[in-house]
C-alpha positions as CSV (number, residue, x, y, z in Angstrom):
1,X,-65.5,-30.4,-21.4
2,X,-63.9,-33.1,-19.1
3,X,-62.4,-32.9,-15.9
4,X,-59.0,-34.0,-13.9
5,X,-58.0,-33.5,-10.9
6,X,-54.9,-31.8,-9.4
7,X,-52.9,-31.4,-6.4
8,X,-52.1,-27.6,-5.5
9,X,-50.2,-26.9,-2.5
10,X,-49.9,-24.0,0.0
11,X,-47.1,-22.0,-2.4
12,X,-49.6,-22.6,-5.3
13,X,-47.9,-25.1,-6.6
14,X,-49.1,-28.4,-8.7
15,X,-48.1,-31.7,-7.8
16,X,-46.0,-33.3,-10.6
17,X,-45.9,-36.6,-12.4
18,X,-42.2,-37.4,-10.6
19,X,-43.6,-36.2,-6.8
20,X,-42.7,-32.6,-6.8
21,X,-43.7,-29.6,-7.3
22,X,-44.3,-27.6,-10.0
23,X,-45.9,-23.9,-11.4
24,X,-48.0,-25.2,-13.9
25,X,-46.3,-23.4,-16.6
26,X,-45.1,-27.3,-18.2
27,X,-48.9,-28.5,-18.3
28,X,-47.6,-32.4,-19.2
29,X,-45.6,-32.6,-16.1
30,X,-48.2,-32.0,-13.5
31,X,-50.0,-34.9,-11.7
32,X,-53.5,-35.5,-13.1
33,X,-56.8,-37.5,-12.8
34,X,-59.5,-38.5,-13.8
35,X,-60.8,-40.1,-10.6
36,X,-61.0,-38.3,-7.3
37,X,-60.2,-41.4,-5.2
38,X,-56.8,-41.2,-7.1
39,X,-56.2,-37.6,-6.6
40,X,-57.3,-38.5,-2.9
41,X,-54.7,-41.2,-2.7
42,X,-51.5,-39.3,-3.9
43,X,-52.6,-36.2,-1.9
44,X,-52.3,-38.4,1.5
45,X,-49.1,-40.4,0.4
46,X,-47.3,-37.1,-0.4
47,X,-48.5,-35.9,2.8
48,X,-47.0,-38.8,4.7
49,X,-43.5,-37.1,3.1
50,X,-43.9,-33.8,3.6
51,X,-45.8,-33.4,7.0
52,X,-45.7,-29.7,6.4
53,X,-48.3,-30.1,3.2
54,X,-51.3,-28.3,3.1
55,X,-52.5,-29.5,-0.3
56,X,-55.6,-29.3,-2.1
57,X,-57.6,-31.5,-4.5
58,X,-58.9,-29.2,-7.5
59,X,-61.3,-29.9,-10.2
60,X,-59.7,-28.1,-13.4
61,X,-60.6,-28.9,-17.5
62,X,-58.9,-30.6,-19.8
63,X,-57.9,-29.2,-22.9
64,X,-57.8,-31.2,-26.3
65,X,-54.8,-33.0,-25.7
66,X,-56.1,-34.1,-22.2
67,X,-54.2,-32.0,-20.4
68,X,-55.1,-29.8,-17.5
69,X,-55.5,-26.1,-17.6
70,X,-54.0,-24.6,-14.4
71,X,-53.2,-21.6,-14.1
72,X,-49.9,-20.5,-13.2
73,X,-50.1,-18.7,-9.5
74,X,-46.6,-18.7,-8.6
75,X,-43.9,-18.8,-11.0
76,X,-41.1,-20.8,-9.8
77,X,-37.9,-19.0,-11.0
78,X,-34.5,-21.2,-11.9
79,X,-30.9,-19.5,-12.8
80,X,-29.0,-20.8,-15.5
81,X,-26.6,-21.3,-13.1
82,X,-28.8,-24.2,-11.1
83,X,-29.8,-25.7,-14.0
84,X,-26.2,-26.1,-15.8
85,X,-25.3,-27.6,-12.3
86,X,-28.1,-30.1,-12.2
87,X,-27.8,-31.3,-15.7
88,X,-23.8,-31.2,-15.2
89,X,-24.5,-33.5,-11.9
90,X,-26.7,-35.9,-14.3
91,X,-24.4,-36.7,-16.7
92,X,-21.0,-38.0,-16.0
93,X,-19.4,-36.5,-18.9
94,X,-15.8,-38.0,-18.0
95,X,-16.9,-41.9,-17.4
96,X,-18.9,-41.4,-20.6
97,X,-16.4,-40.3,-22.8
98,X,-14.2,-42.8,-20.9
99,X,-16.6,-45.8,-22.1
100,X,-16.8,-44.6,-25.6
101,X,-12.9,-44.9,-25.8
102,X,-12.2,-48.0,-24.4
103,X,-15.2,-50.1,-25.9
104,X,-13.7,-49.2,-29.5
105,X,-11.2,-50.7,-30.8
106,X,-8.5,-49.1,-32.6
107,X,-9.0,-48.6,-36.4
108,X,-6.4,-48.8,-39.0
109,X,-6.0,-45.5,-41.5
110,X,-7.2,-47.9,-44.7
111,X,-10.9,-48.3,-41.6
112,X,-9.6,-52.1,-40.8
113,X,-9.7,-53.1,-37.1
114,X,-6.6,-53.6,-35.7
115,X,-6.3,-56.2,-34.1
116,X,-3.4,-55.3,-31.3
């Protein structure tokens, strides 16, 4: 079986694709390799950010579908609450709607544009 590498920090956590940090339990998101001067590389640039790292490189498998198997050490709980708000602060449902009104133009009950 192949190997990657990983980044796990202090909390137990995995480095993820995007820069943060993840439980494992969303194998595709976290940060992989298959070269150790890689894994090297990120570990110190996401050090330089977070001077309170105290990372790790780890030799894991990969499954089938080349992805890692971690194990996951510390669950990272989110409320439904915190997600609704994130997704809610990603989408501008307002300006979008807005958009989607103005950028059509009027149609006619026989489905003829109306040309005001």
């Amino acid at each position: 079986m192949k190997k990657l590498f990983v980044i796990r920090n202090q909390n137990d956590h995995y480095l993820a694709k995007n820069g943060g940090w993840v439980d494992g339990s969303h194998r595709s998101a976290v940060f992989r390799t298959e070269h150790k001067d890689v894994a090297l590389n990120e570990l110190f640039e996401t050090n330089i950010r977070d001077f309170d790292l105290r990372g790790e490189i780890m030799t894991v498998d990969m499954d089938d579908k080349r992805l890692p198997v971690v194990e996951v050490l510390n669950p990272i709980e989110v409320s439904l609450v915190d997600a609704t708000d994130d997704m809610a602060d990603s989408l501008d449902v307002d300006e979008a709607s807005d958009e989607l009104v103005h950028d059509n133009p009027p149609i006619d009950e026989d489905h003829s544009l109306n040309s005001q």
